[in-house]
C-alpha positions as CSV (number, residue, x, y, z in Angstrom):
1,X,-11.5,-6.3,-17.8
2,X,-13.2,-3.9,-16.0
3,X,-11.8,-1.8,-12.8
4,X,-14.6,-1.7,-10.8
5,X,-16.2,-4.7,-9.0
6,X,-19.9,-5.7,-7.1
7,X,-19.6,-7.0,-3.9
8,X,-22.2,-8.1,-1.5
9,X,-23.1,-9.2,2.1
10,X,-21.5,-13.3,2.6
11,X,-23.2,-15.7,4.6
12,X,-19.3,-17.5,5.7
13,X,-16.1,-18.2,5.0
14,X,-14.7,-21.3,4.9
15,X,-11.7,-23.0,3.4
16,X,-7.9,-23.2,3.3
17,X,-6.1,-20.3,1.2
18,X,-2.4,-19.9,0.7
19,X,-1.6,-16.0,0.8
20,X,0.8,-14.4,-2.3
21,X,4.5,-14.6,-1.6
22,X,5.7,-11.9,0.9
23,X,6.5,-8.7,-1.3
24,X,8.8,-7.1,0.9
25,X,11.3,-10.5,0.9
26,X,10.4,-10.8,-2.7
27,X,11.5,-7.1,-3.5
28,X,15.0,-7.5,-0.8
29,X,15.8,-11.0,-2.5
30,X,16.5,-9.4,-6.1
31,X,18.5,-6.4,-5.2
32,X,20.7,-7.9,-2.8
33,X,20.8,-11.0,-4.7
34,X,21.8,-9.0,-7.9
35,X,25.1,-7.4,-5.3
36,X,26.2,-10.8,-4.6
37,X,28.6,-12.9,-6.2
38,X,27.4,-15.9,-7.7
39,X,24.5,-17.9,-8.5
40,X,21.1,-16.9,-6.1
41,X,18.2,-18.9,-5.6
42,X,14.8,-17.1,-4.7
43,X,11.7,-19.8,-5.0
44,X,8.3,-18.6,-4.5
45,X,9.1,-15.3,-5.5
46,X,6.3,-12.6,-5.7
47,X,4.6,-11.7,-9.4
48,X,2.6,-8.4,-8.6
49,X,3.4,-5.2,-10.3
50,X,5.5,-3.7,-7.4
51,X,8.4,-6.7,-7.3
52,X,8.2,-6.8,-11.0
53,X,9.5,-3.1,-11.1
54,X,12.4,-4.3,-9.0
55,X,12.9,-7.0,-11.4
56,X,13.1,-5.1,-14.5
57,X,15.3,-1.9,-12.8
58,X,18.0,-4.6,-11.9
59,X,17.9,-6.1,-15.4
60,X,18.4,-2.6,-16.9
61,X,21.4,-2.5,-14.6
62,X,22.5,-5.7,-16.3
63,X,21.7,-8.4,-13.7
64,X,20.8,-11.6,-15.6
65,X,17.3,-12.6,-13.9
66,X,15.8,-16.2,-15.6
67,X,12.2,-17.3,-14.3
68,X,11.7,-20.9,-13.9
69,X,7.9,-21.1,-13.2
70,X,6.6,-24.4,-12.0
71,X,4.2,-27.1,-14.0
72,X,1.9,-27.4,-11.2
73,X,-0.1,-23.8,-11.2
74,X,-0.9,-21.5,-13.5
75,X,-1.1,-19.1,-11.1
76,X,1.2,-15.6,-11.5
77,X,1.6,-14.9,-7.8
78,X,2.7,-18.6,-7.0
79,X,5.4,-21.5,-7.3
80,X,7.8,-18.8,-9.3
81,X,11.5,-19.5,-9.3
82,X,14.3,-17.2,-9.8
83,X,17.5,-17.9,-10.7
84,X,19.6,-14.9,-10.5
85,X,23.4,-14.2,-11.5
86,X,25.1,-12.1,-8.9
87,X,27.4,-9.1,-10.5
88,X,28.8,-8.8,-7.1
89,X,29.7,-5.9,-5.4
90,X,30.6,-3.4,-7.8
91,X,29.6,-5.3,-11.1
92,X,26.4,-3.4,-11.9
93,X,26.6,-1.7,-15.2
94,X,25.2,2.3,-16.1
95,X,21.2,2.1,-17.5
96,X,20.9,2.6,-21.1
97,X,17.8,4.8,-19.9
98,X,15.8,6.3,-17.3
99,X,14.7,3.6,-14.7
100,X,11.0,3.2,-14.1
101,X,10.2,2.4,-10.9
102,X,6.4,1.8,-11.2
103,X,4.4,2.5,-8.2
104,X,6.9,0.6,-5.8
105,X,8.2,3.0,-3.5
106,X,10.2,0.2,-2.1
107,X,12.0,-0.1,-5.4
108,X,13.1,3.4,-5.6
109,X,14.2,3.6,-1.8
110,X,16.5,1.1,-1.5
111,X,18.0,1.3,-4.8
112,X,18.7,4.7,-4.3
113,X,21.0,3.2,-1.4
114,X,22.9,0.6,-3.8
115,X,23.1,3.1,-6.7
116,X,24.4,6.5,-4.5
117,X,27.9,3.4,-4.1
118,X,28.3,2.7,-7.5
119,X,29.9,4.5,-9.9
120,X,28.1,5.9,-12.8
121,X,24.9,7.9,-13.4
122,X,21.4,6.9,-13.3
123,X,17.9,8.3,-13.1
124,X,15.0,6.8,-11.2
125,X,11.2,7.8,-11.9
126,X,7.9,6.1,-11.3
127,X,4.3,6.6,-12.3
128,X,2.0,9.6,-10.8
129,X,1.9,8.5,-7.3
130,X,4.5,7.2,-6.7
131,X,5.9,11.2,-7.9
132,X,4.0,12.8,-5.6
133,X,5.6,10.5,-2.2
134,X,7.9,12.1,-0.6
135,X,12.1,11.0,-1.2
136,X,13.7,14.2,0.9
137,X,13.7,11.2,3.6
138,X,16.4,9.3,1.8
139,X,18.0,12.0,-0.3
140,X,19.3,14.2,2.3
141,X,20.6,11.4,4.9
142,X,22.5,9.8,1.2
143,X,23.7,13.4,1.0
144,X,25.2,13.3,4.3
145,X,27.0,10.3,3.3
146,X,28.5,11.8,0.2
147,X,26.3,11.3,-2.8
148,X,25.5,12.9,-5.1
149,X,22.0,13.2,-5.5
150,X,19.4,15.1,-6.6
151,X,16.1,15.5,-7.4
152,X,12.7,17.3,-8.3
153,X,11.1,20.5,-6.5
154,X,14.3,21.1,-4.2
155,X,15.2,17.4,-3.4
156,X,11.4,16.1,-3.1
157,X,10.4,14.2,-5.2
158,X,11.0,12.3,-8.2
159,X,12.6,11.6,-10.7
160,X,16.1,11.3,-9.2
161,X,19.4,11.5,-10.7
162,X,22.5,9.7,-9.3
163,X,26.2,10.0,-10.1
164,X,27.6,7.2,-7.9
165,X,30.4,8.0,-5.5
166,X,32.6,6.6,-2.8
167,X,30.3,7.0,0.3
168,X,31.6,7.9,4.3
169,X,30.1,6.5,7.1
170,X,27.2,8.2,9.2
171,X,25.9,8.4,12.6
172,X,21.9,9.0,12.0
173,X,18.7,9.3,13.9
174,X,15.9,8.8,11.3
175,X,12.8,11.3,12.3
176,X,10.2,8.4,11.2
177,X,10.2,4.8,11.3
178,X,10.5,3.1,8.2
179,X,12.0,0.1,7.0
180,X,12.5,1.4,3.4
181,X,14.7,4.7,4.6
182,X,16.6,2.2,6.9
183,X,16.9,0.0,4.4
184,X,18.1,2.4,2.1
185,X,21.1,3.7,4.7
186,X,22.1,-0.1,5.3
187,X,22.6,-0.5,1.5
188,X,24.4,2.8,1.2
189,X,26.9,1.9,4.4
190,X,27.2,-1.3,2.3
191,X,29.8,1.6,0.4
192,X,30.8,3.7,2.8
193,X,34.0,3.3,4.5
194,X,33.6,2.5,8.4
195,X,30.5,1.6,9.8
196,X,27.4,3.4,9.3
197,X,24.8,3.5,12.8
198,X,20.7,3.8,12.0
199,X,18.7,4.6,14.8
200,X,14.6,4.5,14.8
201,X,12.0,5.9,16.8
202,X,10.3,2.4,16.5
203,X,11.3,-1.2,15.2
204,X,10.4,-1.3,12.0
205,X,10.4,-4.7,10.0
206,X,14.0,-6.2,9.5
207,X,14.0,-8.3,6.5
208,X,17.0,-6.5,5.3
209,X,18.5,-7.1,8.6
210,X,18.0,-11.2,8.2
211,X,18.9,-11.4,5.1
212,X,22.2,-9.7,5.1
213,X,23.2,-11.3,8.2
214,X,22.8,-14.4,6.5
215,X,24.8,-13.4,3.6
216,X,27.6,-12.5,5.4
217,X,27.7,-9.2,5.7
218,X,29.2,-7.4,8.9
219,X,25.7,-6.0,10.4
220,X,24.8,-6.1,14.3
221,X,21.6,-4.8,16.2
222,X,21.1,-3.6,19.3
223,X,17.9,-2.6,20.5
224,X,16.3,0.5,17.7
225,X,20.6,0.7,16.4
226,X,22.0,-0.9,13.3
227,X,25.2,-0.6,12.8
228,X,26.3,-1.9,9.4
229,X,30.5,-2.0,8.3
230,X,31.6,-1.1,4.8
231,X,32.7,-3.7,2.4
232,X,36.0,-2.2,1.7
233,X,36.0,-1.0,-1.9
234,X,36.4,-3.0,-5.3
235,X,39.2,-5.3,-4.1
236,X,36.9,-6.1,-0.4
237,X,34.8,-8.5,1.1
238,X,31.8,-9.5,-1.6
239,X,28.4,-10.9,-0.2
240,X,27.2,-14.7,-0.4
241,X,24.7,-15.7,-2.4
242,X,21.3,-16.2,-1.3
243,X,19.1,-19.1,-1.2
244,X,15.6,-18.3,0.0
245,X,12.3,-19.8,-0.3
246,X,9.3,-16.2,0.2
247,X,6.6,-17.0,2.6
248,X,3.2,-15.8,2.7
249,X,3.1,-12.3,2.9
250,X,1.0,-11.4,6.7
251,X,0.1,-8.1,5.1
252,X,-1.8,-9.7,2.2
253,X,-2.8,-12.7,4.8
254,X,-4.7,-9.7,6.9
255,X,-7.3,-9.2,5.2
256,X,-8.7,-12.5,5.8
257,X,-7.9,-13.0,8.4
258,X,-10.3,-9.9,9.3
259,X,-13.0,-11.0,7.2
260,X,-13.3,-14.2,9.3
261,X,-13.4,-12.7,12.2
262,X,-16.2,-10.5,11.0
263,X,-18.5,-12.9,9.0
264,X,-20.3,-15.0,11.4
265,X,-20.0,-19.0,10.8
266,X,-16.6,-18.4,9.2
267,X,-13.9,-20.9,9.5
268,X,-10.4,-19.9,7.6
269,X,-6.9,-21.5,7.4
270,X,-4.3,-19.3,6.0
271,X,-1.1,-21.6,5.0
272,X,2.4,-20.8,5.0
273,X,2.2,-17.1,6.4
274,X,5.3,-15.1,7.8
275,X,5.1,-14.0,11.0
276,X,8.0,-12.1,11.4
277,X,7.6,-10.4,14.8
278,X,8.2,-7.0,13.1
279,X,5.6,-7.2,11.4
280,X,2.5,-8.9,13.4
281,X,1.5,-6.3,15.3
282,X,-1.7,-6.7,13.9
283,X,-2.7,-10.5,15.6
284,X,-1.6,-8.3,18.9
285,X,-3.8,-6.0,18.1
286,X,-6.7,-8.1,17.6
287,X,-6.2,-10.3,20.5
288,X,-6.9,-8.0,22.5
289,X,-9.6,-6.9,20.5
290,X,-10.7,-10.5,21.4
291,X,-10.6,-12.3,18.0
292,X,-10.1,-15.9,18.1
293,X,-6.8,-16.5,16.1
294,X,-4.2,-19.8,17.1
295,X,-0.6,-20.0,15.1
296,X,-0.5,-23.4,14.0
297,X,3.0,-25.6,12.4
298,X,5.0,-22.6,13.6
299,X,8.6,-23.1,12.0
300,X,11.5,-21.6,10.1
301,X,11.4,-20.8,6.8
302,X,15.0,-19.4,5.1
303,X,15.9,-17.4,8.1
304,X,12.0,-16.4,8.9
305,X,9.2,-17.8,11.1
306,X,6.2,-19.0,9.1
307,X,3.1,-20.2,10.7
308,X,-0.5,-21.2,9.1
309,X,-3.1,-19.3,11.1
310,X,-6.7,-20.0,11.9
311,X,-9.4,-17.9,12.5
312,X,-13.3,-18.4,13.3
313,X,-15.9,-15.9,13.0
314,X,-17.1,-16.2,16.7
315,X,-15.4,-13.6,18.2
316,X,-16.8,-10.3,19.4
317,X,-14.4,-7.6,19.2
318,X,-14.2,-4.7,21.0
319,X,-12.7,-1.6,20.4
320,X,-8.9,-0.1,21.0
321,X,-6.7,2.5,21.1
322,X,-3.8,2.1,18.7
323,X,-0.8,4.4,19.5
324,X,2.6,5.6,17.9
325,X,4.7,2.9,19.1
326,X,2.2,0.3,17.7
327,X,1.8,1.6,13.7
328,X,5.1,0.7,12.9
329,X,4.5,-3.1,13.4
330,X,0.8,-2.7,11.6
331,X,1.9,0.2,8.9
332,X,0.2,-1.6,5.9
333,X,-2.7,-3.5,7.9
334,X,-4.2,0.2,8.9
335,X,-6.9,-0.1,6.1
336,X,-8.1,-3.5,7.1
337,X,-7.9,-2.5,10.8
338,X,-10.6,0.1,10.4
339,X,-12.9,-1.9,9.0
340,X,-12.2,-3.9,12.2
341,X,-12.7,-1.0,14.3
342,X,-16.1,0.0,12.9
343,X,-17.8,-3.8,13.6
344,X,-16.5,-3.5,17.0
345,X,-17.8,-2.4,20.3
346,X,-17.0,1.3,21.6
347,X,-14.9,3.8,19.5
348,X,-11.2,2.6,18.6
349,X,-8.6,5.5,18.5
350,X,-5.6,5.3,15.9
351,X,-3.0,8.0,16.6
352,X,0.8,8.4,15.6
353,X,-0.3,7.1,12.1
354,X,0.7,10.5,10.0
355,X,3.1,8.6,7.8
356,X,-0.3,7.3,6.7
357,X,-0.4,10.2,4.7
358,X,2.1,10.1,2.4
359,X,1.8,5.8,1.1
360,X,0.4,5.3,-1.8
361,X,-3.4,7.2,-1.4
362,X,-4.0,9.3,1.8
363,X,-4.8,6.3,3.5
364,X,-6.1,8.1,6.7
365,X,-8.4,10.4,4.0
366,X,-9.7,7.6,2.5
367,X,-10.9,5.2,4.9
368,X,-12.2,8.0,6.7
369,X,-14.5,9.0,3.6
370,X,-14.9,5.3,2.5
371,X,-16.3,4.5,6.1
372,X,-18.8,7.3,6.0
373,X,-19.6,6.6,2.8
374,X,-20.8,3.0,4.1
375,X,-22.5,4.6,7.4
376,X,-20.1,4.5,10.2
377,X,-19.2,7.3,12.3
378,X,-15.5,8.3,11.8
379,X,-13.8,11.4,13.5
380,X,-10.7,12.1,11.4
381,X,-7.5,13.5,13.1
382,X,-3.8,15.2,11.4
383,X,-2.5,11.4,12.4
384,X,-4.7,9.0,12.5
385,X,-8.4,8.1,12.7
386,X,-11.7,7.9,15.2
387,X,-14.1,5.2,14.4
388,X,-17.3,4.7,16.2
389,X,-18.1,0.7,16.4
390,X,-21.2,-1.6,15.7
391,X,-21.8,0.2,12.6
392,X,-24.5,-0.8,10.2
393,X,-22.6,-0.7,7.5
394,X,-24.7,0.1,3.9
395,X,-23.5,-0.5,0.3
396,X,-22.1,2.5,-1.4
397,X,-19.6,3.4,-4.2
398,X,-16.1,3.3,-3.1
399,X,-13.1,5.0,-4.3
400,X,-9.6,3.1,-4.0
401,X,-7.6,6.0,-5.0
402,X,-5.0,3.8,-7.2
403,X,-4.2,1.9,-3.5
404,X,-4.4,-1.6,-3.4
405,X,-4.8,-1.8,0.4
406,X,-8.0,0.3,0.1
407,X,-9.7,-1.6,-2.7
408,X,-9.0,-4.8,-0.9
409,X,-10.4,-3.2,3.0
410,X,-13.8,-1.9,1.2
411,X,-14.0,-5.6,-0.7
412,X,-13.7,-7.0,2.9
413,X,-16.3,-4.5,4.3
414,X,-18.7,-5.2,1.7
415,X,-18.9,-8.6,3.1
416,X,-20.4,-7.7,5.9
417,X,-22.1,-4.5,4.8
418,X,-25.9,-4.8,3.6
419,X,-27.0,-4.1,0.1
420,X,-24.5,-4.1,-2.8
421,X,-20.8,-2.2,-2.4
422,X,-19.1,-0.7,-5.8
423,X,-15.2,-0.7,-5.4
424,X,-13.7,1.4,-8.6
425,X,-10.1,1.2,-9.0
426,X,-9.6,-2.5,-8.3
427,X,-6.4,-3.1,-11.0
428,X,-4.2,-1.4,-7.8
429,X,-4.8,-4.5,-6.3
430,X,-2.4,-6.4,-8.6
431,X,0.4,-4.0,-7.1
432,X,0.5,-7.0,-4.5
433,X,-2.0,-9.4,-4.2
434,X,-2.7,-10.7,-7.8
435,X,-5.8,-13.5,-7.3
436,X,-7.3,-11.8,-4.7
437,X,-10.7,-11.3,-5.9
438,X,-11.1,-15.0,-7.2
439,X,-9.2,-16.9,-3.2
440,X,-12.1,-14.3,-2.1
441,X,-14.7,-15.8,-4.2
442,X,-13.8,-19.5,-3.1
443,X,-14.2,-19.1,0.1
444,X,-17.1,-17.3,0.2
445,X,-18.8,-19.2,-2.1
């Protein structure tokens, strides 16, 4: 199969497509499923790349993981059921070998968290991106808990090796948002003694939150805090097992939902999306951009609201200025949101976004150069971006960089870019959103 794929200008859009299964619920499900005792359910779990590395670190840690796939598609990303047999607290065993992580800097994170509590030695790694992302951001705060940690170029990067450890309780401010560093803490003050307090800058998405609530473990919020109570050693408190059906992951849903505002004529339903508030910054964002977008069936999913959202292609958007306090709630829809921002009227501003930097491409570096590339007018910043709207966007040869949320914002672009658009790099895009190329075809025709 070749990596690189033609796309050209689309007349609509119009059908009903069911987005992949959420990845970050998909990743969360196995790891805290795997810490539980007793038999977990997790239907329509997520088969890209990055949940798959999840899957196969916890089976190296001897979690038995069986996949039940249904009769009824064929498809990878859909209708897959995992049956999983909790070790409980402290019943994960030492890896025979190093643990490979992939690209899923999710994966690494938060197991670093669970691993730093349990006691025996283990190495995490990952492919050549996912080395070069920066882990001082959970290593040191882990340190200050009591592990013992370590890892490449003075605590860096990776790999990582862990010698597992009785953990102490902290009191910490993270410097960044990020749901995978607090993540990572509420995990590690899963085996610390007393309870561990995270404070953000900004909300981040609280998946971990939910589900661990709904285990049964002893976690409260208040406001940007998170205070999370120890489970009290070998002989404590063990967590509940989880039943949980995935929704549609809203960062995968995006990108659609984009496109039909953009191509004229379009009419799109997207079925079965989560719409954790945490994480929907992005309909905010283009409402006020004035894209036509209704929530219909909103409702409760496993702890999560789901919706299935509409969108035409008979809005005109206009341009907006996207601050720090915004990007935490849009972190992964940035790419998409720039194509937004250069088929809209005036110049949009995104600021605050330096932790753009550092995913899994320079996602500010290459949207900028992708953008000119295509014709649009693009002032790049240290954090963040400058786009000019009402481009006349023009076919050109795009580079994804290995990032799957690039290849998928150019493939979107191209749609409403004249002339033909050559994407290279496109295999990134199975890291979460296998099927995307031919749900695009569908409903374009």
């Amino acid at each position: 199969m070749s990596d690189r794929i033609e796309l050209k200008r689309a007349k609509k859009l119009k059908g009903r497509i069911v987005p992949p299964p959420d990845k970050s619920i998909s990743h969360r499900a196995i790891m805290l499923a795997a810490i539980a005792k007793g038999k977990s359910i997790v239907k329509n779990f997520l088969t890209a790349e990055d949940p798959l590395s999840t899957m196969n670190a916890f089976r190296k840690l001897g979690v038995e993981i069986t996949e039940a796939r249904s009769q009824k598609s064929e498809v990878r990303s859909k209708n897959l059921k995992l049956i999983i047999k909790g070790k409980g607290f402290y019943g994960l065993k030492e890896p025979f070998d190093v643990i490979d992580c992939g690209n899923s800097g999710t994966t690494v994170r938060l197991l670093s968290g669970i691993l730093a509590g349990n006691p025996f030695f283990s190495v995490l790694t990952g492919d050549n991106s996912l080395k070069q992302r920066p882990m001082a951001r959970v290593i040191n705060p882990l340190k200050e808990m009591g592990a013992e940690i370590s890892a490449r170029d003075s605590d860096k990067y990776l790999p990582i090796a862990i010698k597992g450890r009785k953990l102490k309780a902290i009191d910490y401010t993270m410097p960044v948002a990020s749901a995978q560093v607090k993540s990572c803490l509420m995990l590690a003050g899963l085996y610390a003694d007393g309870t561990t307090t995270i404070t953000e800058p900004q909300k981040s998405r609280d998946h971990t939150e939910r589900m661990l609530k709904s285990m049964g473990a002893d976690i409260d919020t208040d406001g940007l805090k998170v205070r999370v109570k120890g489970l009290g050693g070998p002989s404590g408190k063990e967590l509940n097992p989880l039943d949980i059906t995935v929704p549609g992951d809203f960062s995968s849903a995006a990108f659609f939902i984009i496109a039909a505002l953009l191509v004229e004529s379009s009419d799109v339903m997207i079925k079965n999306v989560g719409i954790n508030p945490t994480r929907t910054g992005l309909l905010d964002v283009l409402r006020s951009m004035g894209g036509e977008i209704r929530l219909l069936n909103v409702r409760d999913v496993s702890g999560e609201p789901v919706a299935d959202i509409h969108c035409k292609g008979a809005s005109v958007l206009r341009a907006v200025n996207i601050t720090q306090e915004n990007i935490p709630a849009l972190i992964d829809e940035f790419p998409i949101l720039c194509i937004a921002a250069a088929k809209a009227n005036g110049i949009t501003t995104i600021r605050g976004a330096e932790e753009l930097r550092v995913k899994e491409s320079d996602r500010i570096k290459a949207m900028a150069e992708g953008l000119r590339k295509m014709g649009a007018e693009v002032e790049e910043f240290k954090d963040g971006l400058s786009i000019k709207g009402n481009a006349r966007l023009k076919g050109a040869v795009i580079e994804s960089y290995g990032d799957h949320r690039i290849a998928m914002a150019f493939s979107i672009a191209a749609l409403v870019a004249s002339g033909t658009t050559k994407i290279n790099g496109i295999s990134a895009v199975n890291i979460s959103f296998p099927g995307f190329y031919k749900m695009l075809g569908r409903i374009s025709g």
